[in-house]
C-alpha positions in Angstrom: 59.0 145.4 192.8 57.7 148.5 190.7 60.6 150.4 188.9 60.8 154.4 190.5 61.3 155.7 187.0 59.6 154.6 183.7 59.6 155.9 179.9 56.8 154.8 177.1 58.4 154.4 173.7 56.9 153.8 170.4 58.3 151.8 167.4 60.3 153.4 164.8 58.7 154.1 161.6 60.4 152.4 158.7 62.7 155.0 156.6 62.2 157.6 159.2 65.2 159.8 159.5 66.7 160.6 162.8 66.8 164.4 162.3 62.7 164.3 161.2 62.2 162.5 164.8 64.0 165.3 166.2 62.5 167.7 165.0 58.8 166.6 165.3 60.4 165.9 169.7 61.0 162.6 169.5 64.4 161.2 170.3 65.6 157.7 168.0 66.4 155.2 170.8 67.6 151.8 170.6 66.2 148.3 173.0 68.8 145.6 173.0 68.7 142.3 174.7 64.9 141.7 174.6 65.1 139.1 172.5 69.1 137.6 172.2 71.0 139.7 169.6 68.0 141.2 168.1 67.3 144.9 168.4 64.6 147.5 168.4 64.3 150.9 167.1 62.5 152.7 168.9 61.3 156.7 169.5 60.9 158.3 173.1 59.9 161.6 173.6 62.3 164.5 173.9 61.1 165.9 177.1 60.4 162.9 178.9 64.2 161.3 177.7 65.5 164.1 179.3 64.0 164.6 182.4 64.4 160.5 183.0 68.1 161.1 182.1 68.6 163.6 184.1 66.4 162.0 188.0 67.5 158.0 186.9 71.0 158.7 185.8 73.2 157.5 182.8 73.2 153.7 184.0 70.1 153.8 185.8 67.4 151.5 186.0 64.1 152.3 184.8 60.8 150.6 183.3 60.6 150.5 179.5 57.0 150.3 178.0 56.4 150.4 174.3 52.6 149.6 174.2 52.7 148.5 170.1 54.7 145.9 170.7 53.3 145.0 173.8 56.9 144.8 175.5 56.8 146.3 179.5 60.4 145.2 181.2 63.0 147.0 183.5 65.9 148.2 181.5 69.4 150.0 182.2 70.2 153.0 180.6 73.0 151.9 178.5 74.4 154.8 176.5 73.2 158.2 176.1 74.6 160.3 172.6 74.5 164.0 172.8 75.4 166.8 170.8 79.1 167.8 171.4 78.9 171.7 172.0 74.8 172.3 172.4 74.3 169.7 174.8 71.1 168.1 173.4 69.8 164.6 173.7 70.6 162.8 170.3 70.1 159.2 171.2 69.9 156.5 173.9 70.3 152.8 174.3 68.8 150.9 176.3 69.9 147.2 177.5 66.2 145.0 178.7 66.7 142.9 182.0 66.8 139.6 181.1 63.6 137.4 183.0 
């Protein structure tokens, strides 16, 4: 069964700093559960985080791709950071289905 709503990452760049990312649209996300404890830092883009936030939901269940790893599995929106006052996206989490 296909996923409704999907997002294409990329890997995060060693050293990179969160604020760079943002400023450059991309938002620092996080994969956990692909592989046991181990997780991945990742980038999404700004637009694309937020328009899947907002139709899937905090919680929802979506499709993650990230093509450089060659990792494509559903995923559940774990956590989503934002900033307190402005309202934008900081950073999200997402938790890979196990199969």
């Amino acid at each position: 069964m296909a996923l409704k709503y999907s997002i294409e990452a990329a890997k995060r760049p060693e050293g990179s700093k969160a604020n760079a990312l943002r400023r450059e649209n991309r938002i620092p996300a996080t994969m956990y559960g692909h592989n046991g404890a181990e997780s991945i830092q990742l980038t999404v883009d700004q637009k694309t985080a937020e328009l899947l936030i907002r139709d899937a939901g905090r919680g929802g269940t979506i499709e993650l791709n990230v093509p450089e790893l060659k990792i494509k599995t559903g995923a559940k929106i774990q956590e989503v950071q934002t900033h307190p006052w402005k309202g934008h996206l900081y950073h999200v989490s997402f938790f890979a289905a196990k199969g």
